[in-house]
MARRO-255402 format. One record per residue (C-alpha): residue in three letters; x, y, z; residue number from 1. Coordinates in Angstrom, 1 decimal. Each point is the difference from the previous one (the first is absolute). Layout:
+------+--------+--------+--------+-----+
| type |     px |     py |     pz | seq |
+------+--------+--------+--------+-----+
|  ALA |      X |      Y |      Z | NUM |
...
+------+--------+--------+--------+-----+
// end
This chain:
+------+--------+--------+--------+-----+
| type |     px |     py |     pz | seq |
+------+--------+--------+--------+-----+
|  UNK |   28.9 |   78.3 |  -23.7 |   1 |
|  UNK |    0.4 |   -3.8 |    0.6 |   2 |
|  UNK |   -0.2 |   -2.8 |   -2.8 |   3 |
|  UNK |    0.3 |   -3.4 |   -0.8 |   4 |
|  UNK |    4.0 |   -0.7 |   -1.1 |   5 |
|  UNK |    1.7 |   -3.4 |   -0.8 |   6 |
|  UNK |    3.1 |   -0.4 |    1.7 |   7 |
|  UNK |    0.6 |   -3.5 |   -1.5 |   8 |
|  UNK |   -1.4 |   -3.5 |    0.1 |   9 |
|  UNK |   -2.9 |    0.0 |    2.1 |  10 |
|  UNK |    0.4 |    3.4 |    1.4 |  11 |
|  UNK |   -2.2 |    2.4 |   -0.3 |  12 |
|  UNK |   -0.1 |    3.4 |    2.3 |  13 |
|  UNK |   -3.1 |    2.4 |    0.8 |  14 |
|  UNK |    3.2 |    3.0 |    0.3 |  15 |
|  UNK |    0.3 |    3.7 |   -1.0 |  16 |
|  UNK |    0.3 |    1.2 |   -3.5 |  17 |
|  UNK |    0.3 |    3.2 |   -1.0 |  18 |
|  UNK |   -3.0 |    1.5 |   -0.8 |  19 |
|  UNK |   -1.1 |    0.2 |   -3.7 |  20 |
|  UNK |   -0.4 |    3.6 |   -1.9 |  21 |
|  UNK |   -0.4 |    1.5 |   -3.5 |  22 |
|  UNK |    3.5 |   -0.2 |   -1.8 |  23 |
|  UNK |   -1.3 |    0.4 |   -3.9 |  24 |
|  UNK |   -2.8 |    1.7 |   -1.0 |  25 |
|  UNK |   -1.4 |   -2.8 |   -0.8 |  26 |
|  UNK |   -0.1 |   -1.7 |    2.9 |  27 |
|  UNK |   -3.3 |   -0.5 |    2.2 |  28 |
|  UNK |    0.1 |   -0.9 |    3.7 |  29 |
|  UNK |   -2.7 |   -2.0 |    1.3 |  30 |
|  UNK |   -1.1 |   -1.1 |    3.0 |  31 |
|  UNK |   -0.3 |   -3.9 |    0.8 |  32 |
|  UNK |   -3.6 |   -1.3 |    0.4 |  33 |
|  UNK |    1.2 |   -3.2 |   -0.4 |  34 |
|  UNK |    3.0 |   -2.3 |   -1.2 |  35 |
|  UNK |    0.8 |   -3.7 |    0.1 |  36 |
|  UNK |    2.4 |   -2.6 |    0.3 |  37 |
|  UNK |    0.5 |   -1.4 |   -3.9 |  38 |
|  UNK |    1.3 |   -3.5 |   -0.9 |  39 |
|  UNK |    2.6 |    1.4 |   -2.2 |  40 |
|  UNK |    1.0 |    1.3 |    3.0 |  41 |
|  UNK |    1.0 |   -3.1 |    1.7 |  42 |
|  UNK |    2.7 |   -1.0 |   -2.8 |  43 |
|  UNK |    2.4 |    2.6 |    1.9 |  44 |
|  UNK |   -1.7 |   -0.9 |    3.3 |  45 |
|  UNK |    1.5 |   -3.2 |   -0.7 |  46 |
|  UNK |    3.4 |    0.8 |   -0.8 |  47 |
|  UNK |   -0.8 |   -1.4 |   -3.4 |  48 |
|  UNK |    0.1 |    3.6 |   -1.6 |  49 |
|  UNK |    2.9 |    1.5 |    2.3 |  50 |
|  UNK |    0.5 |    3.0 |    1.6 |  51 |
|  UNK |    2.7 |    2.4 |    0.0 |  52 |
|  UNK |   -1.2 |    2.4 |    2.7 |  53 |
|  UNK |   -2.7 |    0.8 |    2.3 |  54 |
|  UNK |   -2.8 |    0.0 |   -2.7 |  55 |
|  UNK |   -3.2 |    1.9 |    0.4 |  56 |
|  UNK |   -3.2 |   -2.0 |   -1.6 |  57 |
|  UNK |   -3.2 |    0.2 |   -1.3 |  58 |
|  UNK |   -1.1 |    0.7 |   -3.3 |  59 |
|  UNK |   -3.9 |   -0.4 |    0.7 |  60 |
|  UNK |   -1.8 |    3.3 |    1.1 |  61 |
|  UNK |   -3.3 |    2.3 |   -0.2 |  62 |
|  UNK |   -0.8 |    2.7 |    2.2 |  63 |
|  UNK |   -0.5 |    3.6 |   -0.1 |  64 |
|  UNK |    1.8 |    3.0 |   -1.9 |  65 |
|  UNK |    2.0 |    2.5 |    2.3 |  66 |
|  UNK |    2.2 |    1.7 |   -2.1 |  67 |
|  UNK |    0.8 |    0.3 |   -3.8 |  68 |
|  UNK |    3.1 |    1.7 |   -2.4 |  69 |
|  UNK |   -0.6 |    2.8 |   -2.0 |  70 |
|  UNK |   -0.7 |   -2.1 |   -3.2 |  71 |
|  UNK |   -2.2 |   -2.1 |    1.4 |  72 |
|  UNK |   -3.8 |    0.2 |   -1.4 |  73 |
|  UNK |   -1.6 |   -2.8 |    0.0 |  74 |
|  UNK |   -0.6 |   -0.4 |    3.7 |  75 |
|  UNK |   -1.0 |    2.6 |    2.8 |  76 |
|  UNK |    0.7 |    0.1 |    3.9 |  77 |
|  UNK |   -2.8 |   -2.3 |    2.3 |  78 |
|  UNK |   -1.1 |   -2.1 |   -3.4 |  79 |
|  UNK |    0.8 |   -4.3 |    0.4 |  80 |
|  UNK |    2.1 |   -1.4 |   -2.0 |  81 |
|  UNK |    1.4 |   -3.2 |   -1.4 |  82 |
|  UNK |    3.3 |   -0.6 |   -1.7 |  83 |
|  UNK |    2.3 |   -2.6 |   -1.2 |  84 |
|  UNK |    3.1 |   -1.6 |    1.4 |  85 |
|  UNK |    2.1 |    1.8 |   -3.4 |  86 |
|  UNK |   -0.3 |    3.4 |   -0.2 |  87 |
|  UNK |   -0.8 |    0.9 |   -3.7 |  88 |
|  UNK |   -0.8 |    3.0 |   -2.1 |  89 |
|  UNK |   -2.7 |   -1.5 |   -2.0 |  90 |
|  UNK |    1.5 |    2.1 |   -2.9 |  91 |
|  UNK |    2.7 |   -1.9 |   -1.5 |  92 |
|  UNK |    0.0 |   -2.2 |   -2.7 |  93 |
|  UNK |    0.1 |   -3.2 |    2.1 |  94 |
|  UNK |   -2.7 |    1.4 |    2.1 |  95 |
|  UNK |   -2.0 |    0.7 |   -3.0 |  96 |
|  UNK |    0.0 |   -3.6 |   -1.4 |  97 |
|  UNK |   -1.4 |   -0.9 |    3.5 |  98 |
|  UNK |    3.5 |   -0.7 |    2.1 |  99 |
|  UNK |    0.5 |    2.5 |    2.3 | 100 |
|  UNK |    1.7 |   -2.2 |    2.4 | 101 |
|  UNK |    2.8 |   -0.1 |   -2.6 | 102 |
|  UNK |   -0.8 |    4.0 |   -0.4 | 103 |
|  UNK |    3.6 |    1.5 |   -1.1 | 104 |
|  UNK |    0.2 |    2.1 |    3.2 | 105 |
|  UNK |   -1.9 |   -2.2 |    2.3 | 106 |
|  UNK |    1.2 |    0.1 |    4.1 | 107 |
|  UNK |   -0.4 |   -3.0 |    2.2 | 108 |
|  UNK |   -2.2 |    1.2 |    2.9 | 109 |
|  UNK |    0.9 |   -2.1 |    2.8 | 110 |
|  UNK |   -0.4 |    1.9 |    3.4 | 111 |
|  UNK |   -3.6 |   -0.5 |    0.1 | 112 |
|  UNK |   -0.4 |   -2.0 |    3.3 | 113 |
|  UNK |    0.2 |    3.3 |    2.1 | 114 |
|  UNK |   -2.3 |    3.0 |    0.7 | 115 |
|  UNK |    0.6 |    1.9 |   -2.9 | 116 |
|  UNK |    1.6 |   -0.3 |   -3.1 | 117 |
|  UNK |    1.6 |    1.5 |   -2.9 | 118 |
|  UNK |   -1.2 |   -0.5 |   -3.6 | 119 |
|  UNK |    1.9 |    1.1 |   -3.1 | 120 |
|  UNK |   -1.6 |    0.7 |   -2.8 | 121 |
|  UNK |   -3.1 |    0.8 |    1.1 | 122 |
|  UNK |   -2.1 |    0.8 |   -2.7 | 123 |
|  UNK |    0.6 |   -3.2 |   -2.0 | 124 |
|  UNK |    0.3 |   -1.8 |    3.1 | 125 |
|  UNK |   -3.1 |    0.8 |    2.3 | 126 |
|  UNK |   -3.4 |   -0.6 |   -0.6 | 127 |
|  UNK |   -2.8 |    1.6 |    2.7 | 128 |
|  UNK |   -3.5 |   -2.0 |    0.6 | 129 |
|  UNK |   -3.1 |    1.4 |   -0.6 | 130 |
|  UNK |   -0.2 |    1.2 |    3.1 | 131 |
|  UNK |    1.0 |   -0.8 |    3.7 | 132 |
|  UNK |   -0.2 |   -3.3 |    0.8 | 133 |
|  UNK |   -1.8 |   -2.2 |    2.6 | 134 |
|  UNK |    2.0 |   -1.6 |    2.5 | 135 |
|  UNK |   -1.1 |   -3.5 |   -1.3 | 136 |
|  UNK |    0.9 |    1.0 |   -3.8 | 137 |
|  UNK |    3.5 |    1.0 |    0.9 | 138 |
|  UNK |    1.7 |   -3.9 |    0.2 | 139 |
|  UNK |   -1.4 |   -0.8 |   -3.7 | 140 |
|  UNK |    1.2 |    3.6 |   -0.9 | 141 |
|  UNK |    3.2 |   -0.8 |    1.4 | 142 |
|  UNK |    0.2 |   -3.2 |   -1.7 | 143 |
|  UNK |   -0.6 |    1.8 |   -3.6 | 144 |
|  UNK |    3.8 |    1.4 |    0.7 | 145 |
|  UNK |    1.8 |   -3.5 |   -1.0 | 146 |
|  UNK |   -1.7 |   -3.1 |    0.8 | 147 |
|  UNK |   -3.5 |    0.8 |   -2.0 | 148 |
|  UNK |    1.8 |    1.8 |   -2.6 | 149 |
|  UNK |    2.7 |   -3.0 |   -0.6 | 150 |
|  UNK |   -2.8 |   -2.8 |    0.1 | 151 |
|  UNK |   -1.9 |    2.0 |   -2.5 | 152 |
|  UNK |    3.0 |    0.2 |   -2.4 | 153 |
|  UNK |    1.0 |   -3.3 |    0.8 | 154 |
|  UNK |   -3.6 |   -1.2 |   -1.8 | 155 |
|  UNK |    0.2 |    2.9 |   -2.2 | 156 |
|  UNK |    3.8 |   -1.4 |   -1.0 | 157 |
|  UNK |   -1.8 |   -3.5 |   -0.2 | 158 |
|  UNK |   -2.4 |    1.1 |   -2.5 | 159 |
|  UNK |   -2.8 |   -1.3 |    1.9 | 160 |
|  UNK |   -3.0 |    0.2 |   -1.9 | 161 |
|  UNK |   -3.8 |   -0.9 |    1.2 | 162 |
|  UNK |   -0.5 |   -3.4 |   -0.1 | 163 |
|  UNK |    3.4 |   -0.7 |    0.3 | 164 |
|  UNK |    2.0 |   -2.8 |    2.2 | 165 |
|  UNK |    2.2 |    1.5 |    2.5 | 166 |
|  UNK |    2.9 |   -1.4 |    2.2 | 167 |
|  UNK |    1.2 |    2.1 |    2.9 | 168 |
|  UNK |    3.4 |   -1.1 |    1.6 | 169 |
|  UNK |    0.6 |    1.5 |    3.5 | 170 |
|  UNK |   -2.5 |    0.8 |    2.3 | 171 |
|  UNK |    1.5 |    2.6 |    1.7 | 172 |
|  UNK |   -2.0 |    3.5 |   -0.3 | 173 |
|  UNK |    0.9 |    0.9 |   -3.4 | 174 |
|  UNK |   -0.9 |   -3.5 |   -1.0 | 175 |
|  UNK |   -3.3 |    0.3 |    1.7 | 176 |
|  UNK |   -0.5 |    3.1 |   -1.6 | 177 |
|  UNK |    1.2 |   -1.5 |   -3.3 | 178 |
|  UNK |   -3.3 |   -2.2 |    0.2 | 179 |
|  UNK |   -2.0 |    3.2 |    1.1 | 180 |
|  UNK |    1.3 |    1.5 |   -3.4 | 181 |
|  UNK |   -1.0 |   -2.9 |   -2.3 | 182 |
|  UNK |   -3.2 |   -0.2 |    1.8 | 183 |
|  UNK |   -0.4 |    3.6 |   -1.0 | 184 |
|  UNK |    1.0 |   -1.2 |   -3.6 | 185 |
|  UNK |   -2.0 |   -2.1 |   -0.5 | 186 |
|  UNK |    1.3 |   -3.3 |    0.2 | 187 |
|  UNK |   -1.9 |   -3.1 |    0.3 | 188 |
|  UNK |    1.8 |   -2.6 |    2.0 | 189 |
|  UNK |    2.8 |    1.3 |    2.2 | 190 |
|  UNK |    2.4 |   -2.2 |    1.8 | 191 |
|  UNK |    1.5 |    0.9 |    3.1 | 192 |
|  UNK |    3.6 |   -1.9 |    0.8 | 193 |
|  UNK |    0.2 |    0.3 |    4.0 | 194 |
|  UNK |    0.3 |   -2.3 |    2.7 | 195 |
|  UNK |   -1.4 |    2.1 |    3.2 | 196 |
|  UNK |   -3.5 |   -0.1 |    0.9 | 197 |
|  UNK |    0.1 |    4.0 |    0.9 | 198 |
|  UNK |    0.7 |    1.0 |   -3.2 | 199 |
|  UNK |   -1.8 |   -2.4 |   -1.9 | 200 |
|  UNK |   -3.1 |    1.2 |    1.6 | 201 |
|  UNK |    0.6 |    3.8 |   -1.0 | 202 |
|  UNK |    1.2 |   -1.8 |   -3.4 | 203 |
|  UNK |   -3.6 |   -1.5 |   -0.7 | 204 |
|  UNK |   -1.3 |    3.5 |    1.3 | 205 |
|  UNK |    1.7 |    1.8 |   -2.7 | 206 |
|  UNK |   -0.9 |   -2.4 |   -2.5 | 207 |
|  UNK |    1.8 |   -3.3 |   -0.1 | 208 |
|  UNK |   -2.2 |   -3.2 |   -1.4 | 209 |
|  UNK |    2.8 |   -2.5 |    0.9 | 210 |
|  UNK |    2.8 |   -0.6 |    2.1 | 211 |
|  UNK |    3.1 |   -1.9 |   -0.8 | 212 |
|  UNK |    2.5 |   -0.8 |    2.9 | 213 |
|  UNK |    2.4 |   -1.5 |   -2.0 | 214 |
|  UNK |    3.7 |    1.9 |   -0.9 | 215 |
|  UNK |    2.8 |   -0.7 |   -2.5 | 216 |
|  UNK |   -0.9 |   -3.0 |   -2.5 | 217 |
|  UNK |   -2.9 |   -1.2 |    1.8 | 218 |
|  UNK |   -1.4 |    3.0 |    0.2 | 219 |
|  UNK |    0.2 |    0.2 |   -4.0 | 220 |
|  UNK |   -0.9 |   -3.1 |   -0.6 | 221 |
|  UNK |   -3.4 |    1.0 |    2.0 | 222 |
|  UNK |   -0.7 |    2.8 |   -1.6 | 223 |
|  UNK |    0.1 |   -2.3 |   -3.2 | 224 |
|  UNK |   -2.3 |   -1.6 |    1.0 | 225 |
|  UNK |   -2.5 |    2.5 |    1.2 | 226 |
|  UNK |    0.2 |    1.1 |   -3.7 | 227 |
|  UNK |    0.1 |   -3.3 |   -1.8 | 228 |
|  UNK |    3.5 |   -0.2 |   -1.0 | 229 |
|  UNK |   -0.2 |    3.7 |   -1.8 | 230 |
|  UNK |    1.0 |    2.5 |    2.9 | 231 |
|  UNK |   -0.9 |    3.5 |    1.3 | 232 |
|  UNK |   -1.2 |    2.8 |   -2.7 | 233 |
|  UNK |    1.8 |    2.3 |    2.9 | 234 |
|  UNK |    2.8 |   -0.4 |    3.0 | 235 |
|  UNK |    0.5 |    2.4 |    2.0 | 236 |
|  UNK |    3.7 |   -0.3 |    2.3 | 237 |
|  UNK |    0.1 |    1.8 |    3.0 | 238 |
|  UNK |    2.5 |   -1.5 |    1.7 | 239 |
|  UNK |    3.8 |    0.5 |   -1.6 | 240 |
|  UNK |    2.0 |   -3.5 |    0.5 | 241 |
|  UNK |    1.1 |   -2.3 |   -2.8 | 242 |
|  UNK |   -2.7 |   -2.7 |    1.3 | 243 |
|  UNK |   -2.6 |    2.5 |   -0.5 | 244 |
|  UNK |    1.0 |    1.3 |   -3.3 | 245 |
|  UNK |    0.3 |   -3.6 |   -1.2 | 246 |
|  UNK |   -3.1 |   -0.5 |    1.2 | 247 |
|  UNK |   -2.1 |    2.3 |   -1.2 | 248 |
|  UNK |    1.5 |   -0.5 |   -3.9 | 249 |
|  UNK |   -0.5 |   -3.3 |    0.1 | 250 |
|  UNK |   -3.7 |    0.6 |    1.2 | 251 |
|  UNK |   -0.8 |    1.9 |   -3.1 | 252 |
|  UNK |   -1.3 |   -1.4 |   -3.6 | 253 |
|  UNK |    1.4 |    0.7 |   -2.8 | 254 |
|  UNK |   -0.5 |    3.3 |   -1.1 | 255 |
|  UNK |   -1.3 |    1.3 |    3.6 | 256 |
|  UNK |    1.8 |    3.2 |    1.7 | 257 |
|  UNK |    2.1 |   -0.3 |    3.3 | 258 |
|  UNK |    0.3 |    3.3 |    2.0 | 259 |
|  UNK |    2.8 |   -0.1 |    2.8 | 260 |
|  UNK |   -0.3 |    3.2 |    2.7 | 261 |
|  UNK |    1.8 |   -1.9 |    2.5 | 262 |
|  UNK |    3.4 |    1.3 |    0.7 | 263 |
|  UNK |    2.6 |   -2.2 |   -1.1 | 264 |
|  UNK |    2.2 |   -2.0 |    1.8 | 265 |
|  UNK |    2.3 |   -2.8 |   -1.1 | 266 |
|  UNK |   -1.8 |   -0.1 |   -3.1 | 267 |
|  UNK |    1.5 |   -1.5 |   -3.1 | 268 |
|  UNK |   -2.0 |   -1.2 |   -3.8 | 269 |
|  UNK |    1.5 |   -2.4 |   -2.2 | 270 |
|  UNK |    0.0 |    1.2 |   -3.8 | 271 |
|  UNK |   -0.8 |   -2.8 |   -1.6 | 272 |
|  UNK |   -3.1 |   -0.9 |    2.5 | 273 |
|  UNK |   -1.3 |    3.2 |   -0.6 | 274 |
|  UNK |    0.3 |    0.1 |   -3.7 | 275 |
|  UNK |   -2.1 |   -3.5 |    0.0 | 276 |
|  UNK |   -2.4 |    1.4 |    2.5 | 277 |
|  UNK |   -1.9 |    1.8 |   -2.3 | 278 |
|  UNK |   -1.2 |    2.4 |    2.8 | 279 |
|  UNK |    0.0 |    3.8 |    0.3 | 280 |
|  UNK |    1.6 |    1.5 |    2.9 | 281 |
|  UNK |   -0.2 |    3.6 |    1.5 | 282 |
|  UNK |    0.3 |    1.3 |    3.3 | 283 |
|  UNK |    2.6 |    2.8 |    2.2 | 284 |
|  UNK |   -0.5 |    2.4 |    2.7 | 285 |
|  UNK |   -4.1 |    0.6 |   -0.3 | 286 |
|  UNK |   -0.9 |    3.5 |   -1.7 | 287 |
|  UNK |   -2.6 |    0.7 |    2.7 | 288 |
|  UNK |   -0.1 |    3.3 |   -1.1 | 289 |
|  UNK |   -1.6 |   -0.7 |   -2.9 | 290 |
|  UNK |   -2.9 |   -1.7 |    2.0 | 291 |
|  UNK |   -0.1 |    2.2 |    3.2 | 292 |
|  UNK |   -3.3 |    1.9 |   -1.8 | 293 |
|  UNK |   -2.1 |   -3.3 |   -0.8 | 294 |
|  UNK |    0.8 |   -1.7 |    3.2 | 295 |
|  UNK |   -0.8 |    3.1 |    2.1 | 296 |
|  UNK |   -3.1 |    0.5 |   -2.0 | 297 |
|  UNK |   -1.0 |   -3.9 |    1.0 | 298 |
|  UNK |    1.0 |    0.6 |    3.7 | 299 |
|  UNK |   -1.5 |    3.2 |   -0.2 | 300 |
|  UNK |   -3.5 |   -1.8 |   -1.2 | 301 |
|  UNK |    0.3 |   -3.4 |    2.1 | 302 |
|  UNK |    0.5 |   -1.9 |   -2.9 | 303 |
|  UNK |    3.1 |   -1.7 |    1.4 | 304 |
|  UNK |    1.2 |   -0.1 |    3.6 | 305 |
|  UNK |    4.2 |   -0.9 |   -0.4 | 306 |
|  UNK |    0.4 |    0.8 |    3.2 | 307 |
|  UNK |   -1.0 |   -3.0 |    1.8 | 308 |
|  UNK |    3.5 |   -1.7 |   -0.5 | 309 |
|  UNK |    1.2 |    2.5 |    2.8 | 310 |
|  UNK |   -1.0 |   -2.9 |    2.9 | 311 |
|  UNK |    2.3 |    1.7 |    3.0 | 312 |
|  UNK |   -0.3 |    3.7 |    1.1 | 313 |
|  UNK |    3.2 |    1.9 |    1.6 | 314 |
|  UNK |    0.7 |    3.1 |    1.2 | 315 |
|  UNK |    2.5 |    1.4 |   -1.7 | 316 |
|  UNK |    3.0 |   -0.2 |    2.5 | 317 |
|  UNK |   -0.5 |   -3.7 |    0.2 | 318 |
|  UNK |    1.1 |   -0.5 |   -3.5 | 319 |
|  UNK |    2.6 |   -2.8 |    1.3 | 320 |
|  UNK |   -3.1 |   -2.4 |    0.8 | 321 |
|  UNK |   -1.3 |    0.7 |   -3.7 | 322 |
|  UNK |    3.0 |   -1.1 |   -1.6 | 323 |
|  UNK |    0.3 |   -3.2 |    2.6 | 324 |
|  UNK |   -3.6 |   -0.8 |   -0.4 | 325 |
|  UNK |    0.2 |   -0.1 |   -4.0 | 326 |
|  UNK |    3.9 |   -1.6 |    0.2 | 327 |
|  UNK |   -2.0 |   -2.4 |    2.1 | 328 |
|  UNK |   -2.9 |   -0.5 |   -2.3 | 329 |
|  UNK |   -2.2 |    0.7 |    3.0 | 330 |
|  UNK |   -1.2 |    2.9 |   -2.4 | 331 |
|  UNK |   -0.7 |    0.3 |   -3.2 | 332 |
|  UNK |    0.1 |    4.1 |   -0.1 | 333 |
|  UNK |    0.5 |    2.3 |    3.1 | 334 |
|  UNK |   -1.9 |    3.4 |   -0.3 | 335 |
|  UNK |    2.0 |    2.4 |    2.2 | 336 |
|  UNK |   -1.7 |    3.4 |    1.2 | 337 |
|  UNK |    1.9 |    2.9 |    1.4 | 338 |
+------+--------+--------+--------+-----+
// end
């Protein structure tokens, strides 16, 4: 079988991996319908995030069961299924308050830009669709398995309320998707921070009533005053730098919630600032588990449509261009079919 593996910075290779198979008995093995190039992705991409060894990558996935362990029951052979980037068992106590990405025996699932793939933990990791898909339901289904699922938890982690203000800082897709979410929420006024036409369009598609252009200070300053010197109910930081962090606390009123789901990088908070702040802060690695039933269900019913972030298609074995077109910002998601 070939798959996408990092070699290093900027080097990516369509090359031959060993075949996945069943090695626990809970262990499911699923055949790609579709995968993606994610921006988390492009911190090692980078060299930011380095390397130690030919890597393989992708963490993105839905497709079709092949095979299952002994213990597995929650899933059968031929039905589609969704899971997230961290393996979980749904069972533990961490799952059970509603963090199965910090599940005590969670597994990183990071093969998934190949033809099939492994999944651990099946049962608390998997979750099969009311049936087989469409073709044209399967990039929103896909985008359920991180970017959907972290933009709804980064609103969720925002405490965005109907009627609320929201800021969203980044506009890459789990941005986009972040404004999706607080539409979904309820929210009022949403402001979209970007500064390319592309995604501001698919920005005020999902939701967004303004745009601001602005970044660092300025940027704050107009937020301020799009909110008459209060701030956002709600920011939402999809991004990961210490500019956007600053950013988006500095956005918020007092009192209001900041979510960060952006991987971070570089990213140090003063003490004292944020003891004066007065602002509530919660984020991590997104529990999409916990929302893989209600966003399929919306899929599933046409209520939302997450997958129109995905604006470049790719067969599979020309993952290289994916990662160059997004590095590039020629992209803001590439879908990649096997």
């Amino acid at each position: 079988m070939k798959g996408a593996v990092l070699h290093g910075p900027r080097d990516v290779r369509f090359e031959e991996r060993e075949a996945p198979k069943i090695e626990k008995p809970t262990d499911a093995v699923i055949r790609i319908s579709a995968t993606c190039v994610c921006g988390s992705d492009l911190w090692p991409y980078r060299g930011i995030q380095p390397v130690a060894q030919p890597t393989a990558m992708g963490h993105e996935y839905c497709g079709i069961v092949e095979e299952m362990g002994s213990a597995v029951k929650s899933v059968r052979p031929g039905q589609f299924v969704i899971g997230s980037f961290f393996a979980s068992d749904n069972t533990c106590p961490n799952c059970t308050f509603g963090y199965p990405s910090s599940c005590e025996h969670r597994e990183f699932v990071c093969m998934a830009q190949a033809p099939i793939l492994r999944v651990p933990l099946a049962d608390g990791t998997l979750v099969a669709t009311p049936g087989l898909p469409s073709e044209d339901l399967i990039p929103s289904l896909l985008a359920v398995s991180d970017v959907m699922g972290t933009g709804w938890f980064a609103a969720d982690a925002a405490n965005v309320k109907p009627g609320a203000t929201v800021v969203v800082v980044g506009d890459g897709a789990v941005g986009l998707l972040g404004i999706l979410s607080a539409k979904q929420m309820g929210a009022e006024r949403i402001i979209a921070m970007s500064r390319h036409e592309k995604r501001q369009k698919i920005a005020r598609e999902f939701g967004a009533t303004d745009i601001v252009t602005e970044r660092g200070e300025e940027g704050v300053e107009r937020i301020k005053e799009l909110t008459k010197g209060i701030g956002a109910d709600s920011v939402l930081e999809c991004v990961g730098t210490q500019e956007s962090m600053l950013q988006a606390i500095n956005s918020v009123r007092k009192g209001g919630a900041v979510s960060y789901v952006g991987v971070p990088h570089g990213v140090e908070l003063d003490g004292e600032m944020l003891f004066y702040a007065h602002v509530h802060l919660h984020g991590g690695p997104a529990p999409v588990r916990r929302f893989l039933p209600e966003l399929i269900r919306r899929v599933w019913d046409g209520k939302i449509n997450p997958g129109k972030v995905f604006d470049l298609t790719l067969p599979l074995d020309q993952v290289a261009e994916g990662y160059r077109a997004m590095d590039e910002r020629r992209a803001i998601k590439a879908l990649l079919l096997p």
